[in-house]
VEXKOL-369835 format. One line per field, with one value per residue (C-alpha): residue in one letter; z, y, x. Coordinates in steps of 0.1 Angstrom, whole numbers, plus 5000, padded with zeros to 4 digits. Example, Ala and Ser with C-alpha at 12.3 -4.5 7.8 and 13.67 -1.06 7.14 Angstrom:
residuo a / s .
pz 5078 / 5071 .
py 4955 / 4989 .
px 5123 / 5137 .
//
This chain:
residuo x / x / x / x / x / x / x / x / x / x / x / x / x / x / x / x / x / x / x / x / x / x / x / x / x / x / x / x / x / x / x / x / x / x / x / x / x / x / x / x / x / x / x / x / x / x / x / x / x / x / x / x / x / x / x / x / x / x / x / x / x / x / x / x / x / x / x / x / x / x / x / x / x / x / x / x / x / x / x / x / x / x / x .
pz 5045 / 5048 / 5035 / 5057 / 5054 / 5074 / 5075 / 5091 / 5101 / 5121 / 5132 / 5145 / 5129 / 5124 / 5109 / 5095 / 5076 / 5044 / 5014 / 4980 / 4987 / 5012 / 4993 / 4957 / 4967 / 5001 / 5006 / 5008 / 5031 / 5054 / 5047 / 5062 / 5092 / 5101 / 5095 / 5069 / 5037 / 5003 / 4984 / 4973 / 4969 / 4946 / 4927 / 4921 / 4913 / 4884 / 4873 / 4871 / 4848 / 4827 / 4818 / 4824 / 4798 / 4817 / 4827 / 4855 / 4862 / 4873 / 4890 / 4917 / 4920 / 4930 / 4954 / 4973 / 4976 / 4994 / 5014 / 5026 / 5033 / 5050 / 5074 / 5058 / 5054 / 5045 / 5028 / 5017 / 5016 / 5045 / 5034 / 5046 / 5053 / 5072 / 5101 .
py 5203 / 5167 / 5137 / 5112 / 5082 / 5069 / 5032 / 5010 / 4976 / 4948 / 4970 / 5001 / 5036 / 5051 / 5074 / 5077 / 5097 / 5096 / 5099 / 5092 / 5089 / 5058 / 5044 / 5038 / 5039 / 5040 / 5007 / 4998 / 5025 / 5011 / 4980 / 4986 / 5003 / 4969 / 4946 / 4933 / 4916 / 4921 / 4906 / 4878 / 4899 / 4922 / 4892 / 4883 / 4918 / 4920 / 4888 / 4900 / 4933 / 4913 / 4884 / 4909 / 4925 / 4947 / 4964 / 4984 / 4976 / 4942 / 4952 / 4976 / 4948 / 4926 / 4951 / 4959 / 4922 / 4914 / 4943 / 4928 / 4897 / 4910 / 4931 / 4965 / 4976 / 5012 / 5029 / 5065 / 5097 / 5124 / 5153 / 5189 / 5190 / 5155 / 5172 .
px 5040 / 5052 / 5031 / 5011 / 4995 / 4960 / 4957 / 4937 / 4958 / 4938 / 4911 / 4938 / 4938 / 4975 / 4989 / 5026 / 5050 / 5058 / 5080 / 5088 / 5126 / 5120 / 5090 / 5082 / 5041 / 5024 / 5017 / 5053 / 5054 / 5025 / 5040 / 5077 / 5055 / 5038 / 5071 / 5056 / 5080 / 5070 / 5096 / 5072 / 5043 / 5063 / 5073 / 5038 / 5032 / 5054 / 5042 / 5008 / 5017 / 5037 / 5008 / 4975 / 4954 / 4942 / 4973 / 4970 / 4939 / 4950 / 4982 / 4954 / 4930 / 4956 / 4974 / 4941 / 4930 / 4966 / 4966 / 4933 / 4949 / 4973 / 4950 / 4946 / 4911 / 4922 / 4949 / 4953 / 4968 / 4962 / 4943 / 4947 / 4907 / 4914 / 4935 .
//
């Protein structure tokens, strides 16, 4: 069965395909679905694992607060029970 993803983007539900020969993580995936560019994001992303202390800690905290500020309020994986 083929991967989906259920995000919530300015108040709208969707759904999406998904996989990890297009996308290194699903929210580039949801990402790329919105027209979204994430080249400066990503940037800052690296940035963060390189000078945090809390390693990947950080690096989530970080992704979810952008995501945020992008317009996501929720991003996951589909589960089988979900459909």
């Amino acid at each position: 069965m083929a991967r989906q993803v259920i995000y919530t983007f300015k108040g709208k539900t969707k759904t999406i395909p998904f996989s990890y020969d297009k996308h290194r993580d699903l929210y580039e995936a949801v990402a790329e679905a919105e027209g979204i560019d994430l080249t400066q994001f990503l940037a800052m992303e690296a940035q963060v694992a390189v000078t945090s202390k809390k390693g990947a800690k950080a690096e989530k905290a970080f992704r979810r607060s952008e995501f945020a500020r992008y317009g996501f309020s929720s991003i996951k994986f589909v589960r089988e029970e979900d459909e």
